[in-house]
C-alpha positions as CSV (number, residue, x, y, z in Angstrom):
1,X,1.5,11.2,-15.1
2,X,3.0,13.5,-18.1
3,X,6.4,12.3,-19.3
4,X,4.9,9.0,-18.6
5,X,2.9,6.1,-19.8
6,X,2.6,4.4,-16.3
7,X,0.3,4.7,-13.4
8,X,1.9,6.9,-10.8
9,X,3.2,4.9,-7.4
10,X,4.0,7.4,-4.9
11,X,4.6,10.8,-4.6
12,X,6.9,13.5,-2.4
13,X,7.2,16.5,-2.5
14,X,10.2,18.2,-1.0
15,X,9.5,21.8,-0.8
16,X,5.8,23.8,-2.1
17,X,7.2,23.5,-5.2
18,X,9.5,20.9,-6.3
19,X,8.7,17.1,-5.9
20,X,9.1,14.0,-7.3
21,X,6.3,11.1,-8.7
22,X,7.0,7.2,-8.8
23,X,5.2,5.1,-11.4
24,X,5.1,1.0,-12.0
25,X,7.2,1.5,-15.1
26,X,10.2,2.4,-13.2
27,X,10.2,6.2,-13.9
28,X,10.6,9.0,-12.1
29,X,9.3,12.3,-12.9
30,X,9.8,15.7,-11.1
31,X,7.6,19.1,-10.5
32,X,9.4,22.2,-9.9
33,X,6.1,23.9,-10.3
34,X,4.2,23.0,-7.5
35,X,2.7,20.1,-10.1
36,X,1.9,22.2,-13.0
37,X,4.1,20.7,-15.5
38,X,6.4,17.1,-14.9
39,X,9.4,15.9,-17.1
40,X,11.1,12.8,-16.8
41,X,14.1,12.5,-14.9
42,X,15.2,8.9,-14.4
43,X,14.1,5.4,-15.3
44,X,15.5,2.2,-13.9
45,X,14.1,-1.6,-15.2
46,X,11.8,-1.8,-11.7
47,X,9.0,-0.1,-9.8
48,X,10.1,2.2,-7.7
49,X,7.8,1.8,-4.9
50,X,8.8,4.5,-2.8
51,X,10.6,7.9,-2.6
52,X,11.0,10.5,0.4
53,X,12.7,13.7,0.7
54,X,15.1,14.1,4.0
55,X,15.5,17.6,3.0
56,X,14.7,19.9,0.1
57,X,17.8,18.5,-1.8
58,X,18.3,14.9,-0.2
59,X,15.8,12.4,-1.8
60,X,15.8,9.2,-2.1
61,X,14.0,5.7,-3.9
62,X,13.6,2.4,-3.5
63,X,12.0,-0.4,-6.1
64,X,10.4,-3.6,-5.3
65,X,11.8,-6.7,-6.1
66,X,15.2,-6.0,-5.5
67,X,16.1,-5.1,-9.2
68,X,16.9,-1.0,-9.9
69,X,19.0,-0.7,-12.9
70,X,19.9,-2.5,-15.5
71,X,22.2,-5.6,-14.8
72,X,20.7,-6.6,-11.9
73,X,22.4,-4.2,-9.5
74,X,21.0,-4.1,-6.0
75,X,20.1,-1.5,-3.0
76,X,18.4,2.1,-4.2
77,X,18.7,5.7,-5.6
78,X,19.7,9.3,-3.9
79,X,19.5,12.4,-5.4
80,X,21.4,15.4,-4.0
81,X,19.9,18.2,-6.1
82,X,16.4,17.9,-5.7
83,X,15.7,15.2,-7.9
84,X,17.2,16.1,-11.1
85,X,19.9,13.6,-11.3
86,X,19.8,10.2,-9.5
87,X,22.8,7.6,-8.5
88,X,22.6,4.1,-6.9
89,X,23.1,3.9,-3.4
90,X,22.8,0.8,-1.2
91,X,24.6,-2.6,-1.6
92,X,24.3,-6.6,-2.0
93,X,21.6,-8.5,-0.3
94,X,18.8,-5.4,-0.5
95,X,16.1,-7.1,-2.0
96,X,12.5,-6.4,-1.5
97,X,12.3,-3.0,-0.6
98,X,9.2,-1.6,0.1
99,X,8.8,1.5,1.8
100,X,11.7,4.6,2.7
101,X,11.5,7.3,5.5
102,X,13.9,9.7,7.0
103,X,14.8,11.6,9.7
104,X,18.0,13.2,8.4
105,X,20.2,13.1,5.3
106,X,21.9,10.2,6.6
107,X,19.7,8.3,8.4
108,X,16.4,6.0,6.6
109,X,14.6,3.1,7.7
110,X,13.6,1.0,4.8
111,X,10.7,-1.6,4.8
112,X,10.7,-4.7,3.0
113,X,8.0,-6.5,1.1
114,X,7.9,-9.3,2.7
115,X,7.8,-7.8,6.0
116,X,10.6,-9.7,7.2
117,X,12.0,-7.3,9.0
118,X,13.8,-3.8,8.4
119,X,16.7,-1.9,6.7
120,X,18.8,1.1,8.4
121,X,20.7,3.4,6.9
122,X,23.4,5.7,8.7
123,X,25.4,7.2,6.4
124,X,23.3,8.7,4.0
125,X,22.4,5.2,1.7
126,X,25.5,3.5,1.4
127,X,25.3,0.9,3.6
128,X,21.2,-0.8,4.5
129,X,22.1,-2.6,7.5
130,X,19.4,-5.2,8.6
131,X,17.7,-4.7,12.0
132,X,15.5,-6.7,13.6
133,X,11.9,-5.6,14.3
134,X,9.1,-6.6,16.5
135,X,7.4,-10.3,15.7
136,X,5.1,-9.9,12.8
137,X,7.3,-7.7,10.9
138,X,6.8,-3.9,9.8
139,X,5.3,-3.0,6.8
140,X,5.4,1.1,7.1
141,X,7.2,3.3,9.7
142,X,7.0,7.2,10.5
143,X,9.8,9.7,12.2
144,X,8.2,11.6,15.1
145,X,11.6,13.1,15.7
146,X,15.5,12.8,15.7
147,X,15.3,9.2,17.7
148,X,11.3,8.3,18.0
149,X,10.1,6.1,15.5
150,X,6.8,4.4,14.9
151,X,5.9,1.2,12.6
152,X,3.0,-0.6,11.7
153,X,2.6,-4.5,10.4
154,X,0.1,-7.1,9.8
155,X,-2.6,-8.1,11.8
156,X,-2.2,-5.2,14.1
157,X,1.4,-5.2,14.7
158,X,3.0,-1.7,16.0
159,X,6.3,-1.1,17.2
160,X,8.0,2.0,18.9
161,X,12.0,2.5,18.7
162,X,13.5,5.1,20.6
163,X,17.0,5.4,18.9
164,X,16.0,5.9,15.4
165,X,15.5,2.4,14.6
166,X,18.6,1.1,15.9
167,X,16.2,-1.7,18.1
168,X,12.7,-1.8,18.3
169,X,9.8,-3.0,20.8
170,X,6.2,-4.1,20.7
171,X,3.9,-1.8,21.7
């Protein structure tokens, strides 16, 4: 990726033309081009693994391992302006994220590497509240709506929630 030295992660975008590109350095970098031309916008001392865009303005980030700045600080990073400028959100005890989706500005479900089980978020990243999942642990979930929520695991795993991730079933 340009601005970069790293092999690009993952990728959102959260309108035609601005988005956002993850790499295993710990950078971000941002189009507001429609991917014509990226700049750097953030770095932190982990991978961020994944990013998602709950509106055009709302984004957020999450590294593996459950180190995202330097110092050691814990949980993961929102942006309110489209991705230009980033602050930590989360708190103690979020290691191992994996995976971030949302449904609104406020609500994410975060999935962990280890697949032992899931994060929720309610008001808007500053609290990842653990939730239990379906046995086998979820490794990747997608909104289909406000409430409806689908995730996938190992060894054929899939779980349906029905209150936007708040408790989940085997399906």
């Amino acid at each position: 990726l340009p601005g970069t030295s790293s092999s690009g992660v993952d990728i959102a975008m959260g309108s035609g033309d601005v988005g956002i590109a993850s790499t295993l350095d710990g950078s971000l970098v941002r189009t507001a081009d429609g991917g014509a031309t990226w700049q750097p916008v953030f770095r932190t001392s982990a991978r961020l693994s994944s990013i998602t865009f709950a509106d055009p303005r709302t984004a957020y980030a999450v590294a593996t391992g459950g180190v995202y700045a330097a110092g050691g600080a814990t949980g993961g990073f929102k942006s309110l302006d489209g991705g230009l400028t980033w602050a930590q959100v989360g708190g103690a005890g979020t290691a191992n994220l994996d995976r971030i989706r949302c449904v609104s500005t406020t609500t994410c479900i975060v999935t962990r590497t280890d697949g032992g089980g899931l994060y929720r978020t309610t008001d808007g990243g500053s609290s990842l509240d653990p939730v239990a999942s379906a046995p086998g642990g979820i490794r990747a979930v997608a909104f289909f709506g406000p409430t409806r929520v689908v995730g996938i695991g190992d060894r054929g795993v899939t779980a349906l929630s029905d209150d936007a991730g708040a408790t989940w079933r085997s399906i």
